[in-house]
N, C-alpha and C positions, 0 to 999 in steps of 0.2 A: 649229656649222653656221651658226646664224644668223649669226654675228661674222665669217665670209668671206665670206657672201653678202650683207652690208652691204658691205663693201669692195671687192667684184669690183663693185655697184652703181656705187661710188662711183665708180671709175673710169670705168663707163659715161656715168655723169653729167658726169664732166672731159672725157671725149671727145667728147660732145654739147655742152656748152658750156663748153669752154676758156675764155673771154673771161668766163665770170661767176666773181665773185669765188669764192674757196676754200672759203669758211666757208658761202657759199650753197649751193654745189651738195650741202650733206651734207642741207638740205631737199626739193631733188629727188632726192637718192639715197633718201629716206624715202618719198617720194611712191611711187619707183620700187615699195619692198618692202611699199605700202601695196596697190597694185595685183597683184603676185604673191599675196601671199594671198587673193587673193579668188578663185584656181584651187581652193582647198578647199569652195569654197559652189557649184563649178560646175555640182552635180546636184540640190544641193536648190534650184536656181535656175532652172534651163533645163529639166531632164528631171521631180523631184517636185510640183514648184512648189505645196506645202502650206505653210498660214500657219505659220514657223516663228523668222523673224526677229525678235530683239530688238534692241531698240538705244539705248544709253544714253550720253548726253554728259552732260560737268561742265565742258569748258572755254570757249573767250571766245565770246560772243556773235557775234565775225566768224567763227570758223571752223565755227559752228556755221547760220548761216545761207549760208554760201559752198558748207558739203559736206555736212552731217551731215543736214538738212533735206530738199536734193535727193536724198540718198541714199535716205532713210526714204521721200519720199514715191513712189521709182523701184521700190522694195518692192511699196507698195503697188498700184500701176498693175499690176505684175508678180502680184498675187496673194499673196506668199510675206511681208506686215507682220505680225507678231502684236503686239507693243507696243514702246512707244516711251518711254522715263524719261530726261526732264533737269530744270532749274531752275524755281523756282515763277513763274507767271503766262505760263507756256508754251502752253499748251492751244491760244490758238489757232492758234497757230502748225505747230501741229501737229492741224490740223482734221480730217483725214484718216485719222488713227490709230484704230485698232480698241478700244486701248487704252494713254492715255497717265497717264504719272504723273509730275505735281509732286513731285520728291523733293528736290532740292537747294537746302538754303537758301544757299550761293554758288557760285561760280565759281571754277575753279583755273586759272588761264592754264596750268599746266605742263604739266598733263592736254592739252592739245591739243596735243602736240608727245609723247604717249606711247602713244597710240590709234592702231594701226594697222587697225583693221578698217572704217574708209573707205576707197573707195580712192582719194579726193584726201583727205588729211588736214592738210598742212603748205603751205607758199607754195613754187611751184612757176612753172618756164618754159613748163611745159607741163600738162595735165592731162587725165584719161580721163572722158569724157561716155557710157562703159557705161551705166554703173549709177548716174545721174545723171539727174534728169529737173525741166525748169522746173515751181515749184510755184505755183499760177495763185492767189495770194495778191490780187491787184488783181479776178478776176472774183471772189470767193470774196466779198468784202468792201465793193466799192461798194457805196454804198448813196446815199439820195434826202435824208436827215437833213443831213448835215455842206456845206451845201451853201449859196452864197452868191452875191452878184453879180457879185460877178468870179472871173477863175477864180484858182483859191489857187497861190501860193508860198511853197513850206516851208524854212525855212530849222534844219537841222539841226546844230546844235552841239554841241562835247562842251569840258570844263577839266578836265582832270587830269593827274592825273603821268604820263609816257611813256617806260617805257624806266628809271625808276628815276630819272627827271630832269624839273625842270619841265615845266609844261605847252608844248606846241609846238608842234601841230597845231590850232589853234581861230580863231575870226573875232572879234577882239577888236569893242570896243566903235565906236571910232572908224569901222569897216568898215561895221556892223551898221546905224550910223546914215547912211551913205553910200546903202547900200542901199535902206533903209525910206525915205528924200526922195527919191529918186529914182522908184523902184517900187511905192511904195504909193498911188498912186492909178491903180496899172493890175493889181494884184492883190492880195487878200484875201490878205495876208501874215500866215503862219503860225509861230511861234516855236519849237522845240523843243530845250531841253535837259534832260531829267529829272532828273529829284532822287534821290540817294542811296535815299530808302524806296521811289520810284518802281520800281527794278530792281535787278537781284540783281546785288551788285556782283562783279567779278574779279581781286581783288588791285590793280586800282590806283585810288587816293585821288582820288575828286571833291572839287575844289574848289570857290571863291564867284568868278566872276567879276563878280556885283553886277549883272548887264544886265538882270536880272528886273525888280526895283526900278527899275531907270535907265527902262525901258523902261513900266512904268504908268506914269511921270512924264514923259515924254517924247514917247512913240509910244503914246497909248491905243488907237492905231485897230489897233493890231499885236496879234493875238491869241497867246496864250501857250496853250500844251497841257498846260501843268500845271494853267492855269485850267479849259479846257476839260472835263481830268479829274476836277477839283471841281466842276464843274457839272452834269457828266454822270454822277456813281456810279452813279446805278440805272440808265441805261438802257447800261453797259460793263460787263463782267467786268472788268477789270481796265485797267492803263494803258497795256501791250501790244496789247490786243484796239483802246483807244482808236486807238493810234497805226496801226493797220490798216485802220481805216475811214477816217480822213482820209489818208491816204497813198496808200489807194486811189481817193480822190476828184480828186488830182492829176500833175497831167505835170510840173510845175517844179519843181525839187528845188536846193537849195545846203546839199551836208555836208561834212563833215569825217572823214577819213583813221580805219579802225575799223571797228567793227559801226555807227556812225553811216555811213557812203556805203553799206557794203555793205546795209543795211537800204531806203535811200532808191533802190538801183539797181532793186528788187524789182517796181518802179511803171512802168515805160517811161516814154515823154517824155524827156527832155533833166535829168542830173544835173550839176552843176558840183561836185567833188571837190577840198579843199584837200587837197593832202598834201606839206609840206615835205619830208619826211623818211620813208623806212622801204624795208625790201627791198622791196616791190611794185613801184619805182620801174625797179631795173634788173631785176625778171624779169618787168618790164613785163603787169603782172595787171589793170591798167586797161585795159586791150582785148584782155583772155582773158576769166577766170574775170568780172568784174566785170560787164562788160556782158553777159553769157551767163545770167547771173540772170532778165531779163528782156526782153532785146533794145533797152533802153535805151540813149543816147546818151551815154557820158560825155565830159567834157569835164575834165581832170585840169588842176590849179591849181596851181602850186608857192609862188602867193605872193599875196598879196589885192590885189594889181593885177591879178591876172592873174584873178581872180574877176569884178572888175570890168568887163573890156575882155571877158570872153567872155558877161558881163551886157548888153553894148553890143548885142554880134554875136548874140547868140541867143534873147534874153527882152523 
């Protein structure tokens, strides 16, 4: 039964957007039968509404802050959360939970493409804002601490394998320093790329791109968040909880294509998004699900000229 009603999907999905490629539409056809089942919860949802939902993720960090997050927290609003289990240093992330549990010491990317009981779970042309609700991460988290003279620009990076292939998506070094003489003396520019012990990884290989190092020697005046979290142990749970309080403390955001943009869109203000490369691109998710995070600005970069010239226009 299932394996017809994927197929009958499928075509619904080729009917609706003929013009996206093949191999995509089998992730809206997923999406589709992500949202059909969610007609089984329709009584313990609308009519019982007793704490009775669990909810547990293992896969990537973007699908998990894109749907799984909004999901659990639409729960809760609704009355019907009973607990919430995904990867360690999660918690606050899930501040709202009755009860959550750090259970997973990694990330399976595969696991998000086998979980049907969100009902956005996979990249999609479209998506269902039911059982979806903005989770207020930025009021939850300001705070008067992480606070400086000019106002902060975070610049969020990622180096690693993508796709089972070099790294492709990141703001090399040359860029980074284009940036920081330019912009750092009109904002308290923030660094971020985390370190392997920092987060739980998900099957793909962080790399060194060295700009840690380049960057004390170079731009001392440019602060790193990895320093930050060494300086701050005792007064942060963890390096997630850190990256929430300065995150919430600013509107300008420069990330990269991942749970890095999808993480920085969470803050409103104006994000500059590199993403050379990936489906988002034609089922055009950077002014859907993207900016729907928060009501934030994105402004999508296919190239770091193009990071620059919208650094000109916007920052």
């Amino acid at each position: 039964m299932k394996k017809l009603l994927l197929k009958i999907l499928f075509v619904i999905a080729s009917v609706n957007y003929p013009k996206i490629r093949r191999d995509y539409r089998y992730f809206i056809r997923d999406n589709y039968y992500c949202r059909l089942r969610q007609i089984r919860y329709f009584f313990n949802d609308y009519v019982f509404r007793k704490k009775y939902k669990v909810i547990e993720f293992q896969g990537e960090f973007d699908q998990e802050l894109r749907y799984v997050i909004p999901f659990a927290y639409w729960h809760y609003l609704n009355g019907t959360l009973k607990k919430t289990i995904s990867s360690k240093n999660t918690r606050e992330f899930y501040f709202f939970s009755p009860d959550h549990e750090e259970k997973h010491e990694q990330r399976v990317w595969q696991l998000s493409y086998t979980n049907f009981e969100v009902p956005n779970m996979t990249h999609s042309a479209s998506f269902s804002y039911t059982k979806w609700a903005h989770v207020p991460f930025k009021e939850r988290y300001q705070n008067d601490y992480f606070v400086y003279q000019k106002p902060i620009l975070i610049i969020a990076n990622k180096y690693n394998i993508e796709w089972d292939n070099p790294p492709l998506n990141y703001i090399s070094i040359n860029c980074l320093d284009q940036i920081i003489r330019k912009y750092g003396n009109r904002y308290q520019i923030i660094y971020n790329r985390p370190l392997p012990a920092q987060i739980v990884s998900d099957n793909s290989e962080i790399l060194d791109l060295g700009e840690h190092r380049w960057m004390r020697e170079n731009h001392p005046e440019v602060l790193l968040l990895n320093d930050l979290f060494e300086e701050n142990k005792n007064n942060v749970k963890s390096f997630n909880h850190l990256q929430l309080m300065i995150y919430s403390n600013c509107t300008r955001f420069i990330s990269v294509h991942g749970g890095t943009a999808a993480f920085a869109s969470y803050f409103g203000g104006i994000n500059i998004i590199l993403s050379k490369k990936g489906i988002e691109h034609e089922l055009k998710e950077f002014s859907t699900i993207i900016p729907k995070l928060s009501g934030a600005r994105i402004l999508h970069a296919t190239t770091e000229e193009d990071i620059l010239k919208y650094l000109i226009d916007h920052y």
